[in-house]
C-alpha positions in Angstrom: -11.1 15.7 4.1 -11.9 17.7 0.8 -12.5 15.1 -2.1 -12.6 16.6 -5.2 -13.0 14.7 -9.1 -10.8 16.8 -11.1 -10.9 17.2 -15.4 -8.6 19.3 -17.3 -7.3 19.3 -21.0 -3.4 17.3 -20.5 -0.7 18.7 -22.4 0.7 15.9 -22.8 -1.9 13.8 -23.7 -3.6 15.9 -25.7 -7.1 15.5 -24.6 -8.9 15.9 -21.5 -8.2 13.3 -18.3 -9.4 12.7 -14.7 -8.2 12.7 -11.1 -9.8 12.1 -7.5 -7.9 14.7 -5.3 -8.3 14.2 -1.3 -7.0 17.3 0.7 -6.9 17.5 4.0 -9.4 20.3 5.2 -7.1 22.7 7.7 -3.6 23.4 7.4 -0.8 24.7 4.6 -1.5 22.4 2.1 2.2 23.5 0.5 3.6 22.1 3.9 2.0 18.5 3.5 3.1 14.7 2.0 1.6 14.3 -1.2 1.2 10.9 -2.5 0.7 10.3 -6.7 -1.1 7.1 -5.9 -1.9 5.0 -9.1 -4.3 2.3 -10.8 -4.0 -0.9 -12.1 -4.9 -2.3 -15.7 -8.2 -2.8 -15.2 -8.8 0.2 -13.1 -9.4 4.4 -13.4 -8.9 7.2 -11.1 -11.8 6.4 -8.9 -10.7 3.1 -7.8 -8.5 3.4 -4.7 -11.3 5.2 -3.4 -14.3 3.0 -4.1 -12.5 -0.1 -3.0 -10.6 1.0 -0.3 -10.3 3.1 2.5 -7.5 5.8 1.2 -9.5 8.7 2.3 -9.6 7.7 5.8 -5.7 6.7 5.5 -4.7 10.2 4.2 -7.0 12.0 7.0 -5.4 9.6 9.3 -1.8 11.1 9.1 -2.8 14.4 7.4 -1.3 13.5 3.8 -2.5 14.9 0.0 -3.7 12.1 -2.3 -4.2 12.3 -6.0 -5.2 9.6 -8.1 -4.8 9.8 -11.7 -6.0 8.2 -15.0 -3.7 6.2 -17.4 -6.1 4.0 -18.9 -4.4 0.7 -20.3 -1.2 2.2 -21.2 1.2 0.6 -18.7 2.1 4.0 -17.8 4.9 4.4 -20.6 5.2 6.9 -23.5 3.5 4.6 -26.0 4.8 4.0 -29.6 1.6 4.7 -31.2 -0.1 6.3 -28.8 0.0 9.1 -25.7 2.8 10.5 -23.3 1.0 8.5 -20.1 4.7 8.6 -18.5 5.5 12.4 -19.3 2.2 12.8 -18.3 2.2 11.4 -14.7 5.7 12.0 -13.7 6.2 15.8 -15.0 2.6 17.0 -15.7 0.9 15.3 -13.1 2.6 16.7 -10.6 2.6 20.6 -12.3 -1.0 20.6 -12.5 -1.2 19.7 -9.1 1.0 22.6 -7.6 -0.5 24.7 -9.8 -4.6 24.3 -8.7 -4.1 23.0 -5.5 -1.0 24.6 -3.9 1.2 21.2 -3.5 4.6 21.2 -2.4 7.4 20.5 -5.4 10.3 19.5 -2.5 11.3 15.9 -2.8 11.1 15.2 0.8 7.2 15.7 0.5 6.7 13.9 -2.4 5.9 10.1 -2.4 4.6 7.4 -5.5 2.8 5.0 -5.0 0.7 1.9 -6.9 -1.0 -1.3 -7.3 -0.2 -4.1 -10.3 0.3 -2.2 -13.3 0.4 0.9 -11.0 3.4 -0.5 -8.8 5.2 -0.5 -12.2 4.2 2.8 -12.8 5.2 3.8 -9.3 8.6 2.2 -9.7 9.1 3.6 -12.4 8.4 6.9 -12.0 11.3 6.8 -8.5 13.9 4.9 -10.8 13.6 7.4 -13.7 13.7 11.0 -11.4 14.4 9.4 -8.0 15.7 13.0 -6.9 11.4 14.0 -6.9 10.3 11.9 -4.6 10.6 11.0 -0.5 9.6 7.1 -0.7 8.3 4.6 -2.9 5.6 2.1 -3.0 4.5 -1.1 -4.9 1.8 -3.2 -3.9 1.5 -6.5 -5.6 3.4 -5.3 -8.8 3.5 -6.1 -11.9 7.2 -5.9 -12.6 7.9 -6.9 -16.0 5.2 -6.1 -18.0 6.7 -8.5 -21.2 5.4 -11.5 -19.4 1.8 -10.3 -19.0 -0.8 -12.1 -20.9 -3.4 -9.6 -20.5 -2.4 -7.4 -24.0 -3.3 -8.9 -27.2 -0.7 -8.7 -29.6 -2.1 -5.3 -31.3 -2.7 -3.7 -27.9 1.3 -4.8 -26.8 2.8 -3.2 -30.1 1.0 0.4 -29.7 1.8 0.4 -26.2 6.1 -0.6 -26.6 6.5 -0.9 -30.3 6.8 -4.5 -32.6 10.8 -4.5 -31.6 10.6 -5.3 -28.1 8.1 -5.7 -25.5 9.2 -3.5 -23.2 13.0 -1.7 -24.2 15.2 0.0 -21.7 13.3 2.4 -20.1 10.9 0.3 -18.9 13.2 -2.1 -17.5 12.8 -1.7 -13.8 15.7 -4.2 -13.1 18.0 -2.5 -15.2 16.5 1.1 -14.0 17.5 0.5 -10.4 20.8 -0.6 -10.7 21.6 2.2 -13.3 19.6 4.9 -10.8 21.6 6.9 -8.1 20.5 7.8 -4.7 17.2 5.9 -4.9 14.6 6.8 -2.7 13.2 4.6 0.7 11.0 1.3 -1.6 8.3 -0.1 0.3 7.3 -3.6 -1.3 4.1 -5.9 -1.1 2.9 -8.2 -2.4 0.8 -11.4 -1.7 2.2 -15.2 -1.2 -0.6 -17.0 -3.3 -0.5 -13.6 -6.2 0.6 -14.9 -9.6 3.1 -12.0 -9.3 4.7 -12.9 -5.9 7.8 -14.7 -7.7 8.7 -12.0 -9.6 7.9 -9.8 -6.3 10.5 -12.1 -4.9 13.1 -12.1 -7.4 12.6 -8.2 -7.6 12.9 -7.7 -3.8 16.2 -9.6 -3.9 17.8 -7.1 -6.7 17.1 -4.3 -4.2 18.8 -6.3 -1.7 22.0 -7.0 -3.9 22.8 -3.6 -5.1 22.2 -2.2 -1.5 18.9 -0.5 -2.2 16.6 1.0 1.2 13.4 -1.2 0.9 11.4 -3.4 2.6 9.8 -6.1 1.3 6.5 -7.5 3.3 4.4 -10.7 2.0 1.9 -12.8 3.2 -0.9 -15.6 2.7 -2.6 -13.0 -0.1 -3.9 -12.4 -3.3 -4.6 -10.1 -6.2 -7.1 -8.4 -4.1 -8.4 -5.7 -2.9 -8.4 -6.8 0.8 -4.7 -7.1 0.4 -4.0 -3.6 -1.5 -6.3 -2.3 1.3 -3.8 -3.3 4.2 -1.0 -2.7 2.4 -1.6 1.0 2.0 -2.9 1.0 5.5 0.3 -0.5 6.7 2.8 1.6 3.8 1.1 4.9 5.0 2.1 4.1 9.0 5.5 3.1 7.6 6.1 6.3 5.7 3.9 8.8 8.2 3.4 7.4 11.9 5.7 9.5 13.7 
């Protein structure tokens, strides 16, 4: 596999950002899965890659993977700040065709993420589920109004003094309003501060007849679990 650390200036963010790009080393790379796989709060574009073994995954079943940056911005269009949404689901993907000869169809396009990332992965399939071939959340954080991780200033530049979160970012309402969803895979582990809202999530899909699977066990908000759940998501989408 190619590995590459990628900067450019962002339109839509108006400054310079990051990416780790892994591409397989032989082949058409326009003829190949691509998956946008994404951070958590805490985390940056090198993460997946430090802590787990993605590269080897994405050699594994011959698959593109390109991990962006989105900093803390629970990848929304902030009130008072940057376009991290615009950015990942429209740019994001642009930039890539553009340098690295991706594919634009849908049925070679997959999103997927970790906490905060799982959001933004959700997010990304509810809002323009006609882009993408499957969908992945591992250990998400699904409604980011009850996180206690923002102080109050960080929450209001990031979705406004109004409301926590609004519309758009509500993945409940999102997926029943959304047409045609793609294929969700869902993880998340039994003893993870988020596994009720994993739950109660998982059993929206269910009642408005959504394709997903949902897949928990003994677990935490680890890296040994995100590990084996994108070991085990990649076989579900890939293993012919």
């Amino acid at each position: 596999m190619a590995n590459f650390r990628c900067e450019w200036i962002s339109q839509s963010l108006g400054m310079a950002t990051s990416a780790v790009v892994v591409l397989p080393e032989e082949g058409d790379l326009a003829r190949i899965p691509v998956v946008y796989l994404l951070h958590g709060l805490s985390d940056n574009c090198t993460s997946w890659s430090r802590y787990t073994g993605a590269e080897r995954y994405a050699r594994d079943y011959g698959v593109a993977v390109v991990m962006p940056e989105v900093q803390r911005s629970f990848y929304c269009d902030t009130r008072s700040g940057m376009n991290y949404f615009t950015y990942i689901s429209q740019e994001l993907p642009q930039v890539c065709r553009r340098f690295f000869g991706l594919s634009a169809k849908p049925e070679l396009n997959y999103v997927m993420g970790l906490s905060m990332g799982g959001f933004g992965a959700l997010k990304c399939a509810f809002t323009h589920p006609e882009a993408y071939a499957g969908c992945a959340s591992f250990s998400g954080a699904l409604r980011p109004e009850s996180s206690k991780v923002f102080s109050q200033a960080e929450a209001q530049a990031i979705w406004g003094a109004d409301s926590p979160t609004g519309p758009e970012n509500d993945l409940f309402a999102l997926a029943a309003q959304a047409e045609n969803l793609p294929p969700i895979y869902q993880t998340c582990g039994e003893q993870d501060h988020l596994y009720p809202v994993n739950v109660a999530f998982a059993r929206h899909l269910s009642s408005i007849g959504a394709n997903h699977v949902f897949t928990h066990k003994p677990g935490d908000h680890t890296w040994d679990f995100w590990d084996d759940s994108l070991r085990e998501c990649f076989a579900y989408f890939f293993e012919k």
